[in-house]
N, CA, C and O atoms as CSV, one atom per row, in Angstrom:
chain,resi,resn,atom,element,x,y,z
A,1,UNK,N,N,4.696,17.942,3.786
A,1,UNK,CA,C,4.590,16.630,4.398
A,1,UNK,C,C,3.111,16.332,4.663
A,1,UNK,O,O,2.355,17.134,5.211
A,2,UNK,N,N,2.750,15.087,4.219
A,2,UNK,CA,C,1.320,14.696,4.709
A,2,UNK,C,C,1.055,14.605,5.843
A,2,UNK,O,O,1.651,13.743,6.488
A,3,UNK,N,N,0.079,15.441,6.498
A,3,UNK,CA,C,-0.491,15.235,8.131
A,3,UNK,C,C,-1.655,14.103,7.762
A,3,UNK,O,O,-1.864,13.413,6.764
A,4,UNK,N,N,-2.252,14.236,8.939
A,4,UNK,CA,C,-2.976,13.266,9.546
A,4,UNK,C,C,-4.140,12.717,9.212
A,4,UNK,O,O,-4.538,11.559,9.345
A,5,UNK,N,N,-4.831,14.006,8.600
A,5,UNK,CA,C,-6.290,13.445,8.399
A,5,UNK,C,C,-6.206,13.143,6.576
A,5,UNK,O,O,-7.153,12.821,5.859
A,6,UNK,N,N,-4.841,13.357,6.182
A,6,UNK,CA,C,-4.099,12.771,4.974
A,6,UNK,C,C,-4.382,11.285,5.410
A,6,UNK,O,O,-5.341,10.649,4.973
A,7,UNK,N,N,-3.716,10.920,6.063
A,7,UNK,CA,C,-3.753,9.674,6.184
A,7,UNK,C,C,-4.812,8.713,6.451
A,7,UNK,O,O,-4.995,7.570,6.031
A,8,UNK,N,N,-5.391,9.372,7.163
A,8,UNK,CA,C,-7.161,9.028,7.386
A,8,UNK,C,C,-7.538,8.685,6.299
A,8,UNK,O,O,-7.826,7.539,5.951
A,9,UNK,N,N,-7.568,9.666,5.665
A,9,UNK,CA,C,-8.197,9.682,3.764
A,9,UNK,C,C,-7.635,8.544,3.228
A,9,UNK,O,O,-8.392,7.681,2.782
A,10,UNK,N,N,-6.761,8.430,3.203
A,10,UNK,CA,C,-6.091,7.295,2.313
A,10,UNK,C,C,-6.365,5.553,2.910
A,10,UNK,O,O,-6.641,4.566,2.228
A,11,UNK,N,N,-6.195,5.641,4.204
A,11,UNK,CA,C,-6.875,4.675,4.976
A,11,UNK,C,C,-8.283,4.104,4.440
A,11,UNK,O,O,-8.316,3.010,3.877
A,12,UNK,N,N,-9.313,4.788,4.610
A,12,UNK,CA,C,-10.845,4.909,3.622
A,12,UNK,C,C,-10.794,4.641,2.354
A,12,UNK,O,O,-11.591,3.869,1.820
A,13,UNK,N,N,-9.910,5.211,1.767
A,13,UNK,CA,C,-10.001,4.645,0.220
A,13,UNK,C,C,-9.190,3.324,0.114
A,13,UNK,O,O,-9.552,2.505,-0.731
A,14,UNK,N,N,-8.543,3.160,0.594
A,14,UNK,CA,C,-7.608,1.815,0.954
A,14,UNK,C,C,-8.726,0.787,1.077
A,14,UNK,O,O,-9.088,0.106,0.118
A,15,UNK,N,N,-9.100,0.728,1.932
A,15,UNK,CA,C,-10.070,0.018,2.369
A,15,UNK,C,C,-11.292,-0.222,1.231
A,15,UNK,O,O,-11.580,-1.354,0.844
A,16,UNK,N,N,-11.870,0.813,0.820
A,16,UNK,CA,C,-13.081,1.208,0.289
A,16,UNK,C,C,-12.492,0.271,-1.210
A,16,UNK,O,O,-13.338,-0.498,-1.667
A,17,UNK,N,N,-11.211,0.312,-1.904
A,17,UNK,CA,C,-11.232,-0.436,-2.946
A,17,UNK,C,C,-10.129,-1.626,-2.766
A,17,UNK,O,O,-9.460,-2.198,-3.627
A,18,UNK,N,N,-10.154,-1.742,-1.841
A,18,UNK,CA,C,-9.552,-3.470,-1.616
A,18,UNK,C,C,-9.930,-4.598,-0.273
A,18,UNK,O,O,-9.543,-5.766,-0.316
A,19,UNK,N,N,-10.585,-4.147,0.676
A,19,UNK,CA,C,-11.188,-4.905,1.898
A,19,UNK,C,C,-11.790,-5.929,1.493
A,19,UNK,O,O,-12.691,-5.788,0.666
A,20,UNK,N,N,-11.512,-6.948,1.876
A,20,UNK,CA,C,-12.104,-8.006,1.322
A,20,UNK,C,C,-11.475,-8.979,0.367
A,20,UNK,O,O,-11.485,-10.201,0.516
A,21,UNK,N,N,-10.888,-8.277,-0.697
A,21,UNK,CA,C,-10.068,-8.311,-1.875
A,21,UNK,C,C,-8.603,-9.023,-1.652
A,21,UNK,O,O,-7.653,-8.616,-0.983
A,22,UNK,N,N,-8.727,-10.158,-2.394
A,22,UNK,CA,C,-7.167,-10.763,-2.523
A,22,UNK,C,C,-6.596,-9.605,-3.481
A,22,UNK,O,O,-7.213,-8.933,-4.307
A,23,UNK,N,N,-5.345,-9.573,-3.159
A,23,UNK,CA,C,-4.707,-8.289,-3.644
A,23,UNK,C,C,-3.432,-8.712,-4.054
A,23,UNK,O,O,-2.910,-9.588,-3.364
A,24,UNK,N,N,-2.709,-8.207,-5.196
A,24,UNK,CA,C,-1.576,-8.479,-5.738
A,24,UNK,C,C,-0.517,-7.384,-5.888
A,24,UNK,O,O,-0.767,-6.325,-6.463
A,25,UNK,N,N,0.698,-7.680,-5.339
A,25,UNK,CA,C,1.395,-6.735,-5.068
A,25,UNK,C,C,2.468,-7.146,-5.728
A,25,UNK,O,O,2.771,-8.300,-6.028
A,26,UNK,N,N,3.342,-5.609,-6.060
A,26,UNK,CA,C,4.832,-5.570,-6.551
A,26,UNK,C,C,5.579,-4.209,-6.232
A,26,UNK,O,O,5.147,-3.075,-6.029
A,27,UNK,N,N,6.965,-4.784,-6.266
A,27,UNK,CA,C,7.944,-3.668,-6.458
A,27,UNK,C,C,8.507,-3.043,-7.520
A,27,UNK,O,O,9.604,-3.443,-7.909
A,28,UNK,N,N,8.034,-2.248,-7.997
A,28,UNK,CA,C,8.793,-2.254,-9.652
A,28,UNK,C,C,10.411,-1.829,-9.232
A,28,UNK,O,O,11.451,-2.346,-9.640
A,29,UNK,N,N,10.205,-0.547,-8.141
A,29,UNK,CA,C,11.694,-0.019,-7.862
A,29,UNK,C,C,12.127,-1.216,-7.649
A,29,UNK,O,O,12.722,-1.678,-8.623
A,30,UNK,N,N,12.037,-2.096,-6.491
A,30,UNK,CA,C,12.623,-3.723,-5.490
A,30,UNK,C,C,12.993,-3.294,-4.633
A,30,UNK,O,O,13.875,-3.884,-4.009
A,31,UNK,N,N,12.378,-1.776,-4.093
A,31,UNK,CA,C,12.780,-1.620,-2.845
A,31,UNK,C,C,12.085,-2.823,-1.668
A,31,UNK,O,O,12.700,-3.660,-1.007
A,32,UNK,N,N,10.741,-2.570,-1.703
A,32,UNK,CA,C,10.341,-3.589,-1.273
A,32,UNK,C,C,9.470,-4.884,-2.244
A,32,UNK,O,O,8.269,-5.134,-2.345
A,33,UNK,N,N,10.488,-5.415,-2.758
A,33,UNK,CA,C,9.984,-6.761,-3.185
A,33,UNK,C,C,9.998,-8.042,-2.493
A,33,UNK,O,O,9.172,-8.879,-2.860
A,34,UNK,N,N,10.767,-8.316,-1.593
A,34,UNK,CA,C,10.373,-9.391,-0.696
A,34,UNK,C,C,9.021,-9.070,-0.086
A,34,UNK,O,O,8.066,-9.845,-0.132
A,35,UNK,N,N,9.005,-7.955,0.451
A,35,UNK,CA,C,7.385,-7.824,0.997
A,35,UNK,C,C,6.380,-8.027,0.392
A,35,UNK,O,O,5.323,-8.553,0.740
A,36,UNK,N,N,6.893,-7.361,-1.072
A,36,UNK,CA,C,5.285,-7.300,-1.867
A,36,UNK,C,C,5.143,-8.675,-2.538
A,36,UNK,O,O,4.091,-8.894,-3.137
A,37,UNK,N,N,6.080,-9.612,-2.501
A,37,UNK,CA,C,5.916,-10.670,-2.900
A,37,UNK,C,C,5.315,-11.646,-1.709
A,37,UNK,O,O,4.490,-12.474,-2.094
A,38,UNK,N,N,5.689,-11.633,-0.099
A,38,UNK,CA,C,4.834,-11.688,0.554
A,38,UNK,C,C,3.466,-11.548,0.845
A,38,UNK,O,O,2.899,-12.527,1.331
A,39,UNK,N,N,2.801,-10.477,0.633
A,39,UNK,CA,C,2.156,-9.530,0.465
A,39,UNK,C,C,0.643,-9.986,-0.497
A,39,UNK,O,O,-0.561,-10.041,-0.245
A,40,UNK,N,N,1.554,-10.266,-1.751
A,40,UNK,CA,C,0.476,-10.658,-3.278
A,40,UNK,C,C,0.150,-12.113,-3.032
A,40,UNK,O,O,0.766,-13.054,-2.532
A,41,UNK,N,N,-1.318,-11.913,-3.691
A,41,UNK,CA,C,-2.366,-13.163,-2.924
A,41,UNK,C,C,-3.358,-13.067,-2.089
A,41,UNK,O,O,-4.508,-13.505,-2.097
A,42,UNK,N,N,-2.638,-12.313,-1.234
A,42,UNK,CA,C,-3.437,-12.530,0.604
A,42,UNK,C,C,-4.606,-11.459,0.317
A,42,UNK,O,O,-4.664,-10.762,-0.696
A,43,UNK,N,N,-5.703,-11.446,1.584
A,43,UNK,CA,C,-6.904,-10.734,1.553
A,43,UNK,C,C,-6.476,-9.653,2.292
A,43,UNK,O,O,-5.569,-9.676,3.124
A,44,UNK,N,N,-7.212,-8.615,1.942
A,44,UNK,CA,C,-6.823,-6.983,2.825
A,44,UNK,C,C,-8.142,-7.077,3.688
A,44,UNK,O,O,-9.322,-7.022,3.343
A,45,UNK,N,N,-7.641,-7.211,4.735
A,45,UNK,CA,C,-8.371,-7.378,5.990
A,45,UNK,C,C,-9.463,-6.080,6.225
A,45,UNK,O,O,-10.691,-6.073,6.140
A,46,UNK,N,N,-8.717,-5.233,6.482
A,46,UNK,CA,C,-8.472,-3.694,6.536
A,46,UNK,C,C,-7.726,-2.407,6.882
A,46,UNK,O,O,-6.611,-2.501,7.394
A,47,UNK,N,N,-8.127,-1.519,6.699
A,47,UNK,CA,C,-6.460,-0.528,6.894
A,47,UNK,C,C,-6.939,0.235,8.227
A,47,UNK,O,O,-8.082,0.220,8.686
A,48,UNK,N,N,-5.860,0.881,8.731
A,48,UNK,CA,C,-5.601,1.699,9.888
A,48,UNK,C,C,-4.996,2.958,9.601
A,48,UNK,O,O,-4.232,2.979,8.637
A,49,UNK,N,N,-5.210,4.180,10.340
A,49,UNK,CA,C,-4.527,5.239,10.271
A,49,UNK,C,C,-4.256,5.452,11.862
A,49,UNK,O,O,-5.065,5.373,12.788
A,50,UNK,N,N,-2.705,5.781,11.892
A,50,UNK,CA,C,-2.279,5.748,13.140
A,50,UNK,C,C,-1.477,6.936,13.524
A,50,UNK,O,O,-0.333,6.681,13.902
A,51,UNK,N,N,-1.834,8.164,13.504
A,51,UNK,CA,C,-0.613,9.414,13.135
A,51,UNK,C,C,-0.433,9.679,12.162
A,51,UNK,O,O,-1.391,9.813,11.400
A,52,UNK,N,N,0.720,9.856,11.771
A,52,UNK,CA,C,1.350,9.845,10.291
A,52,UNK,C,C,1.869,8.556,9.413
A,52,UNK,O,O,2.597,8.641,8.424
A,53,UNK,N,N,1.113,6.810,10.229
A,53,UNK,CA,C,1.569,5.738,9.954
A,53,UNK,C,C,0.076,4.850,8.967
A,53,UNK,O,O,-0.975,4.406,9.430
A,54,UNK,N,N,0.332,4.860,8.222
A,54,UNK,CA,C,-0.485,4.255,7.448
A,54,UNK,C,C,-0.299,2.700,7.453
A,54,UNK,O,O,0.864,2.385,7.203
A,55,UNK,N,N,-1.210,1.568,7.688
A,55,UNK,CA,C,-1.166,0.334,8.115
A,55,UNK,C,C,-2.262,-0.778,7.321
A,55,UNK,O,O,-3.480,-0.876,7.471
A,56,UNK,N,N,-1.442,-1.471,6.533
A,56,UNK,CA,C,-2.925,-2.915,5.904
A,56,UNK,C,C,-2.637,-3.754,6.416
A,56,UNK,O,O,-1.556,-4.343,6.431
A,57,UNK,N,N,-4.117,-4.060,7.226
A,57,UNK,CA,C,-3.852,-5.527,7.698
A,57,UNK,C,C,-4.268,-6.532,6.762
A,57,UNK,O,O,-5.241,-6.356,6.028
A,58,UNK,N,N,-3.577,-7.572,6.754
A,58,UNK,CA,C,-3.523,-8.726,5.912
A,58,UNK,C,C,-4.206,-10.291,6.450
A,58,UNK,O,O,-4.202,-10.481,7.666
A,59,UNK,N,N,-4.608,-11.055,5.817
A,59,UNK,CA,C,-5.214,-12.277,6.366
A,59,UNK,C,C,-3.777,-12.830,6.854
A,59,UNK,O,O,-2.801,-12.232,6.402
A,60,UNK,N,N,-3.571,-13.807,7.646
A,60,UNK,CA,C,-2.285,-14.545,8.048
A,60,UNK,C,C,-1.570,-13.177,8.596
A,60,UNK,O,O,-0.475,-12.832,8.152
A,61,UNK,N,N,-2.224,-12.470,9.528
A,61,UNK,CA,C,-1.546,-12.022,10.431
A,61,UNK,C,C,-0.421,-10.810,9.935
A,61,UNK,O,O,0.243,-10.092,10.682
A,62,UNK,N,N,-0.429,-10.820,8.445
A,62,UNK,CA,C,0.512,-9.487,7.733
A,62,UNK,C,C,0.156,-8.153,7.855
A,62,UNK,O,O,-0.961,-7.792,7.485
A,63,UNK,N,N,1.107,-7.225,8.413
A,63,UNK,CA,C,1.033,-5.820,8.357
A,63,UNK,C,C,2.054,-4.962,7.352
A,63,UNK,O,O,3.279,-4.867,7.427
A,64,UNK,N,N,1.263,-4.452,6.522
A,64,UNK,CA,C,2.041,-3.561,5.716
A,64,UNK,C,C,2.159,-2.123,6.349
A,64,UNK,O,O,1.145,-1.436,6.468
A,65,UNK,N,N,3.152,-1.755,6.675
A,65,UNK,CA,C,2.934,-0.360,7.281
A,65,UNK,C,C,4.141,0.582,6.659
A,65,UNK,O,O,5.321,0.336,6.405
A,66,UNK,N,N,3.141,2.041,6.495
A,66,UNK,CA,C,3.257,2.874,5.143
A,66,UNK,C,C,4.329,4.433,6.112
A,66,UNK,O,O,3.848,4.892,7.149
A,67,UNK,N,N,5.411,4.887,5.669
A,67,UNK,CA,C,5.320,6.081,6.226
A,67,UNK,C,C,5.015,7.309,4.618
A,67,UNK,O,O,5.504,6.958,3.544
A,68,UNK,N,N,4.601,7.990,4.661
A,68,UNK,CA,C,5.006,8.936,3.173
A,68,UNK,C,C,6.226,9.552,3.256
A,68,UNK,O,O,7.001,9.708,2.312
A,69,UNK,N,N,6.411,9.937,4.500
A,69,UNK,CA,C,7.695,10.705,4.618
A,69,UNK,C,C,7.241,12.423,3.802
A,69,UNK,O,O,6.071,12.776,3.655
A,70,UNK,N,N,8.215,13.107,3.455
A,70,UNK,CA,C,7.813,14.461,3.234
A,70,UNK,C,C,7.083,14.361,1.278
A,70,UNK,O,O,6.482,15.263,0.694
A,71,UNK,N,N,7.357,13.289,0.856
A,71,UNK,CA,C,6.721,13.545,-0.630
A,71,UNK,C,C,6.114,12.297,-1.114
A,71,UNK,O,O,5.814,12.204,-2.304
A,72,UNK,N,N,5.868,11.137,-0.133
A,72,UNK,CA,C,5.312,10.241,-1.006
A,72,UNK,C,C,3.925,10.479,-1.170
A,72,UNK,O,O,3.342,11.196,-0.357
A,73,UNK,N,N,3.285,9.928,-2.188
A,73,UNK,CA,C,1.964,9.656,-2.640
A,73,UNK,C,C,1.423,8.337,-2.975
A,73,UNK,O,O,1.893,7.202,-3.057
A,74,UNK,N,N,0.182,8.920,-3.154
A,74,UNK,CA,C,-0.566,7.272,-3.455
A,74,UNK,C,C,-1.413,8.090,-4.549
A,74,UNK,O,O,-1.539,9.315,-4.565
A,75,UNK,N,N,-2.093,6.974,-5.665
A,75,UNK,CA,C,-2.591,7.141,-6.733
A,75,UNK,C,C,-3.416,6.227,-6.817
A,75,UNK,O,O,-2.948,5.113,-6.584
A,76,UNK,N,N,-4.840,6.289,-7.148
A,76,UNK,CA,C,-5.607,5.175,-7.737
A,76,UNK,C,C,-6.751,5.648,-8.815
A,76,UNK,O,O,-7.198,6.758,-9.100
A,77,UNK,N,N,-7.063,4.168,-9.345
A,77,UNK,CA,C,-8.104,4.258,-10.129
A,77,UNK,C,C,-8.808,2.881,-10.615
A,77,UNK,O,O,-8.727,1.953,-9.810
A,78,UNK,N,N,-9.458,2.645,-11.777
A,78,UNK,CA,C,-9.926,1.387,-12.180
A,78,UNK,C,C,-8.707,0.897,-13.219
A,78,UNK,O,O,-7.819,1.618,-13.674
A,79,UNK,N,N,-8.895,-0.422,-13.448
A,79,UNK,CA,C,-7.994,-1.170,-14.130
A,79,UNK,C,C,-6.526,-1.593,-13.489
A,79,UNK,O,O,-6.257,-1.527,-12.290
A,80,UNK,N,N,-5.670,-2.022,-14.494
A,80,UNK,CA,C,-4.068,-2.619,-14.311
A,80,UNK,C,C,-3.719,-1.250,-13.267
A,80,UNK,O,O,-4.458,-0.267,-13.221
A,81,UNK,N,N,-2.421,-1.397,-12.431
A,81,UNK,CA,C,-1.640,-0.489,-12.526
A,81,UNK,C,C,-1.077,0.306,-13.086
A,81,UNK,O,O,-1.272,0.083,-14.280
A,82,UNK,N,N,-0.023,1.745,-12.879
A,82,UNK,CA,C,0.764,1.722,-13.765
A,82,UNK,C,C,1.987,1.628,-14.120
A,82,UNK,O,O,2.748,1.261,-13.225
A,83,UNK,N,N,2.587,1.903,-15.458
A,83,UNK,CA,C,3.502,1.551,-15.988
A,83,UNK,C,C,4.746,1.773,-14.898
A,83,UNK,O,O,4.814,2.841,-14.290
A,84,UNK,N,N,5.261,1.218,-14.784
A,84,UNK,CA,C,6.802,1.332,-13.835
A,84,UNK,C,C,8.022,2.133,-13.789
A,84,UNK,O,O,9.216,1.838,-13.752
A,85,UNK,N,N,7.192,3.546,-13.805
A,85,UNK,CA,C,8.560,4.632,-14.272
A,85,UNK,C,C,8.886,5.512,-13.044
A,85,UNK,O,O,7.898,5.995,-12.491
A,86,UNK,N,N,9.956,5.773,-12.579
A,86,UNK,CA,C,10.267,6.615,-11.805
A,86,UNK,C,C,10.104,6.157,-10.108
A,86,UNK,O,O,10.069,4.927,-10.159
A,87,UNK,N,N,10.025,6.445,-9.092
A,87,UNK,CA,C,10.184,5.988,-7.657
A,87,UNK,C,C,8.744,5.533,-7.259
A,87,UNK,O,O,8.076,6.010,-6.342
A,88,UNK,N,N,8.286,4.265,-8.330
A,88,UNK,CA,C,6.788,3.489,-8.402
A,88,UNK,C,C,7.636,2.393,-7.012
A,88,UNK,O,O,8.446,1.528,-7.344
A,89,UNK,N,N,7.332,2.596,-5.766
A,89,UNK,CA,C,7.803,1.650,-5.144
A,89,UNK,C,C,6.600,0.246,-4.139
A,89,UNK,O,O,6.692,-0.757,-3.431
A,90,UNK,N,N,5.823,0.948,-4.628
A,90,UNK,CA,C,4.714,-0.387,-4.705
A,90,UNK,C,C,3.509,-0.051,-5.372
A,90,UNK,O,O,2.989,1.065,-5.403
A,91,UNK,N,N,2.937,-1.515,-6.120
A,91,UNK,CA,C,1.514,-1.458,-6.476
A,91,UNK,C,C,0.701,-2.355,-6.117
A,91,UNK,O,O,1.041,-3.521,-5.916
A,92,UNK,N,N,-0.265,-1.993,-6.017
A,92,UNK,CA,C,-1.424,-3.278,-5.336
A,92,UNK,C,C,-2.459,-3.234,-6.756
A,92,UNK,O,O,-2.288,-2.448,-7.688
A,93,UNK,N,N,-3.457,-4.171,-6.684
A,93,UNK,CA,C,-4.238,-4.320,-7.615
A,93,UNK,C,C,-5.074,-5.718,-7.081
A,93,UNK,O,O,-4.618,-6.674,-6.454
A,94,UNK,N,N,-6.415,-5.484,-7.547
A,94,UNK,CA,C,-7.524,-6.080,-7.356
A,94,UNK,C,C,-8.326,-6.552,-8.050
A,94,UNK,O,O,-7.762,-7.583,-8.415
A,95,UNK,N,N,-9.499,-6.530,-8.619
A,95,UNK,CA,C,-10.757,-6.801,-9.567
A,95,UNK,C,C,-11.296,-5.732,-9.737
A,95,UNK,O,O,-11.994,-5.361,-10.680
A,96,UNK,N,N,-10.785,-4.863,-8.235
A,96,UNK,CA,C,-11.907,-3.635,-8.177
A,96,UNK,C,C,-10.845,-2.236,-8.739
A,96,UNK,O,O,-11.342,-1.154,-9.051
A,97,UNK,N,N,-9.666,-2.449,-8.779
A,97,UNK,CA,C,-9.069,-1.535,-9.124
A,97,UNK,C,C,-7.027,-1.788,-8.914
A,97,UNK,O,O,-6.377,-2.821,-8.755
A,98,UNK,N,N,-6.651,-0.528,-9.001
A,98,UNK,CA,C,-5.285,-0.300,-8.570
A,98,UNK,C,C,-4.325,0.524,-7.976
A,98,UNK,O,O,-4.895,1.548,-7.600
A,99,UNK,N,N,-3.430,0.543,-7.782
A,99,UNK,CA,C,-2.745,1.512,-6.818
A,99,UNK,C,C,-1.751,1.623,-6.910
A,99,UNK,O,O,-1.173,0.538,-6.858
A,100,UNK,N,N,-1.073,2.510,-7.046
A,100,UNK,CA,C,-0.067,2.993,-6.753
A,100,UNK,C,C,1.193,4.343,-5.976
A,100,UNK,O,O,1.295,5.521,-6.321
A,101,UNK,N,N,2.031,3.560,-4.818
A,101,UNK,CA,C,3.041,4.503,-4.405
A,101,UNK,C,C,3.903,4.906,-4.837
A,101,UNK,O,O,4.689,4.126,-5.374
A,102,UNK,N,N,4.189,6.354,-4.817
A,102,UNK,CA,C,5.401,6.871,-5.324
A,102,UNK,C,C,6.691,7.337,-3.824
A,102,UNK,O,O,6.182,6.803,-2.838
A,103,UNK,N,N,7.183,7.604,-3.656
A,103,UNK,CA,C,8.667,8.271,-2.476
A,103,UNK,C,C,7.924,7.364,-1.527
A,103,UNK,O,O,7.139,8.098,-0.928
A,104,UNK,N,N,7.770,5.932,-1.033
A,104,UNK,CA,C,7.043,5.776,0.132
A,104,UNK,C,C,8.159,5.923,0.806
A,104,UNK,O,O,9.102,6.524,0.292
A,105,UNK,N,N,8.247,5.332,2.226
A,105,UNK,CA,C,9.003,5.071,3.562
A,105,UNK,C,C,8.120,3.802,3.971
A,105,UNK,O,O,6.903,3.616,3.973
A,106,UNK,N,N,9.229,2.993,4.322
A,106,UNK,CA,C,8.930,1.321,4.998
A,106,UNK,C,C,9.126,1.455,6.660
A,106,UNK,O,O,9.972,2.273,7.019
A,107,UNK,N,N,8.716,1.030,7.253
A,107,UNK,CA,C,9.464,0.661,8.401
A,107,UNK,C,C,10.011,-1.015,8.444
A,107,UNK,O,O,9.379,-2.063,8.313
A,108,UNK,N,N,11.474,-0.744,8.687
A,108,UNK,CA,C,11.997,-1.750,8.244
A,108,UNK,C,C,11.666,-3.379,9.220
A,108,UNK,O,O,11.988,-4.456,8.721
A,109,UNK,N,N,11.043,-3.300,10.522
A,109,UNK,CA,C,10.951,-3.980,11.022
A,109,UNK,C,C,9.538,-4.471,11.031
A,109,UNK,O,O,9.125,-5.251,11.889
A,110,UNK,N,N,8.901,-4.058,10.181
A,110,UNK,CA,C,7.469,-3.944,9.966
A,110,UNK,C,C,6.683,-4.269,8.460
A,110,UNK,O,O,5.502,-4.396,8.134
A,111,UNK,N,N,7.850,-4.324,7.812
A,111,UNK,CA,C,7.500,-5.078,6.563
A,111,UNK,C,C,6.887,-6.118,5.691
A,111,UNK,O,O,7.469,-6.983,5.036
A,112,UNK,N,N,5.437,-5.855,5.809
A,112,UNK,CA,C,4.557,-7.456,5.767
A,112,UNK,C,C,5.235,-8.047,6.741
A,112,UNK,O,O,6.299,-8.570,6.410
A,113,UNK,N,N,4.892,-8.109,7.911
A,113,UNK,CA,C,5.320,-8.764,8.822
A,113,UNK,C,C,4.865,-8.638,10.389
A,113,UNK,O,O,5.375,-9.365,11.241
């Protein structure tokens, strides 16, 4: 399970390649596709690490907030996202790059929102 200063890390790079950045989001799974369709467009304010709760704040007041739970991951690099295979349950993407989660955890009351 990812601890804490996991999350830290990911927070920083979060930030480091999208702050600022209108950002475009999807669900390939649809676990969360209302959110990420919420979500895509808006500017990434900046991120938070809160415990084991990973958090983007959004322009218009949106919070995306992340749990990994015991196996999710995050992935990035330059260019598109990728391809949509397997428990891809969100991607973000920018000018400056892309991203992608694999096993996340939502909090359901907290969903871009």
């Amino acid at each position: 399970m990812p601890e804490g200063h996991t999350i830290h890390r990911l927070a920083a790079r979060h930030a480091e390649l999208f702050a600022g950045d209108k950002v475009h989001a999807d669900s390939p799974q649809g676990r969360f596709a209302e959110g990420a369709a919420r979500l895509s467009g808006t500017v990434l304010d900046g991120t938070e690490a809160y415990g084991k709760h990973l958090l983007h704040h959004y322009a218009g007041e949106l919070t995306l907030h992340v749990h990994l739970g015991l196996y999710g991951k995050f992935a990035d690099g330059p260019g598109e996202p990728p391809a949509p295979v397997g428990q891809l349950r969100l991607r973000l993407h920018s000018d400056r790059g892309a991203l992608a989660g694999r096993n996340l955890y939502w909090c359901p009351t907290c969903q871009a929102g």
